[in-house]
N, C-alpha and C positions, 0 to 999 in steps of 0.2 A: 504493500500500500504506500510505503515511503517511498519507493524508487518511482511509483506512479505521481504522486507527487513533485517528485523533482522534474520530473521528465515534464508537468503543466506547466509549473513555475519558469521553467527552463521556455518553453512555447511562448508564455506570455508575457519573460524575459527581452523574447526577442522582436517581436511582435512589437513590446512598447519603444523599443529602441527603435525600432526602424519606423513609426511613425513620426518622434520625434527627428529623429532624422531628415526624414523627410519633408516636416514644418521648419528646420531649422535651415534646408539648402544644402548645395554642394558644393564646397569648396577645395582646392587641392591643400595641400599640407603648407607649401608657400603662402598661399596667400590669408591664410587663417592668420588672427592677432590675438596677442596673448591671450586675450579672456575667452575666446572661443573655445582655443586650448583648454584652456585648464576645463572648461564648461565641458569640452569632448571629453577629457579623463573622469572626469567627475559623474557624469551620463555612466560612462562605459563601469563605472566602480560599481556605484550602483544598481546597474542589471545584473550584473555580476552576482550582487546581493540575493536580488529579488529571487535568483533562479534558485538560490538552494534557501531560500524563508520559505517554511513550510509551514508557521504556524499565523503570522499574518504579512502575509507577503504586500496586500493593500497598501503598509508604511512606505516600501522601496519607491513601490509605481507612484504613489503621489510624492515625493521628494523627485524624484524623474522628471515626475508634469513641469514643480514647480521651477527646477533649473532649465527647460527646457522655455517655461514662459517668458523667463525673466532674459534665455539667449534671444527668444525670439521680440520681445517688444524692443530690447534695447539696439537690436539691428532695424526696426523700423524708425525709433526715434531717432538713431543714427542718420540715414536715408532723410528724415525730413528736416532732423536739425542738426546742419552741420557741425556747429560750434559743439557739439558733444561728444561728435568722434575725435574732435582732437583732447580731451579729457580721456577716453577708452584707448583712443590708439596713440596717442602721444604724436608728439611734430617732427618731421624730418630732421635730422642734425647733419651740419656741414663739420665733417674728419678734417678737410682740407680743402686749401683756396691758395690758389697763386703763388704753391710752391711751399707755402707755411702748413703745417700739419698742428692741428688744436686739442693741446693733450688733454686739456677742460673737457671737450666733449667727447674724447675717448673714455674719458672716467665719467659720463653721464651714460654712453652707451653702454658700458662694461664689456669696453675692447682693450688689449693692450695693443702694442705696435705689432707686436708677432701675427697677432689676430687681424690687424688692419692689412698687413701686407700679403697674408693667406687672401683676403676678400679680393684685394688690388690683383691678385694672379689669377684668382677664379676668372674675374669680368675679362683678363687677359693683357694685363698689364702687369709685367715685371720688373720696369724702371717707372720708380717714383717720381722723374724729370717727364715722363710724358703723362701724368694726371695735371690739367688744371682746376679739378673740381670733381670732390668725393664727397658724397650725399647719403648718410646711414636713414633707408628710411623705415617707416614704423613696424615691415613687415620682416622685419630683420635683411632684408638685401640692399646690396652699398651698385648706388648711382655714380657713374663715372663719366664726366666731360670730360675727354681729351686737350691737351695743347695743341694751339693750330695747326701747329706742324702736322700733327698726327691724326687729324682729321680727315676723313672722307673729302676729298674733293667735290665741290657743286659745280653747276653752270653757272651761277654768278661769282663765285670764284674766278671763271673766267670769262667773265664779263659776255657769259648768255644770257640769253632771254629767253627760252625756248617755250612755246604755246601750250598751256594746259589739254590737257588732252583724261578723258573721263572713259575710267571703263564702263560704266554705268551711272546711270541716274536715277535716284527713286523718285518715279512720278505718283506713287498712291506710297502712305504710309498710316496700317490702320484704318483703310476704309475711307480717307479724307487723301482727297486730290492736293498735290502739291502744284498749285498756281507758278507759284515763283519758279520751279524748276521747269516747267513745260515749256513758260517764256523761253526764259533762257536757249532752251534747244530748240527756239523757233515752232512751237505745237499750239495746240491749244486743246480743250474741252470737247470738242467736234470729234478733231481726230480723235482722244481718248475710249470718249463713248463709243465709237466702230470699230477703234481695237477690242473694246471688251465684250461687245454683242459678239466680232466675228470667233471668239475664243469661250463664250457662252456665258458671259456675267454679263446681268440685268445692270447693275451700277457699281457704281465704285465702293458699296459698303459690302458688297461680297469677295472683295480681296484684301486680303492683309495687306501684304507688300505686292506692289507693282513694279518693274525697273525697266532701263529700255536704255542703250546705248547708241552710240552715235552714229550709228547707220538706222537707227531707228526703229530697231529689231526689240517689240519689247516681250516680258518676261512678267506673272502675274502668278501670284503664290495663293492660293484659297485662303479665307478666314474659316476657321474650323468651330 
């Protein structure tokens, strides 16, 4: 009867994880911030629990919900008020500028120099004379501006100008016609409506996405 037990527990173990999971998003391991973290091991500790509590398993799953609420409103407040993520995920720091390296903010980041010049090799820099500009940012990965010498060549660089040229252009996004872009590539409303009768939509609120490139050839994604 016990192992039958564990074996529900363990079912709706897993079951509550993966719904939270699911409300909570998919994110890769990169780009997760600390509190997610921790919020991910803390989730995972706690099913953990739930699976082998055979006597009121109920405790685990609601301590589950409650860390699961609390990841998922403060990524929406996140999303609507910005000034909050930089409270949760702290502000970018500048390691170095213009040849100086700022050992202030390596002891805010909790890097030494060793750890700095590991980061500097990853992004593919192994002389410190070609960073003009290292950037520790919130997700623990270091932004690297090159010295000019060491940068990519442009066309204005050498004094081009060469014409924009568009793989594509969304003229529907969401069911609403983009006005401004049609101009642009010389169309209008008229043509639209006959591209999407001849391809079977009634109006533009039955495509998601629309796109159409510069020969004119366009591309229309259903709203589901």
């Amino acid at each position: 009867m016990e192992v039958l037990q564990v074996i529900l527990t363990s079912v709706l173990s897993v079951i509550a994880i993966f719904i939270v999971g699911k409300l909570m998003g998919h994110k890769q391991v990169a780009q997760m911030d600390f509190f997610d973290y921790i919020t991910g091991i803390t989730i995972g500790s706690i099913a953990a629990e739930l699976a082998t509590e055979l006597e009121k398993p109920w405790k685990p799953l609601v301590a589950m919900a409650v860390y699961g609420f609390f990841a998922i409103t403060l990524s929406i407040l996140s999303n609507k008020l910005p000034r909050i993520r930089k409270y949760v995920d702290g502000d970018p720091i500048i390691l170095m500028d213009n040849g100086k390296i700022y050992r202030e903010n390596l002891k805010k980041s909790k890097l030494d120099l060793t750890e700095f010049q590991l980061l500097c090799r990853q992004a593919g820099y192994f002389d410190l004379r070609a960073v003009q500009t290292a950037v520790y940012e919130y997700n623990g990965k270091l932004t690297i501006l090159p010295v000019s010498s060491e940068r990519p060549a442009t066309p204005s660089d050498m004094n081009l100008n060469p014409q924009q040229e568009y793989l594509y252009t969304e003229i529907i996004m969401d069911g609403r016609i983009q006005g401004e872009n049609l101009k642009r590539m010389g169309l209008d409303e008229t043509w639209l409506q006959q591209q999407l009768k001849a391809q079977g939509y009634h109006s533009a609120k039955d495509v998601f996405l629309g796109v159409c490139d510069k020969n004119h050839s366009v591309q229309f994604y259903p709203a589901k």
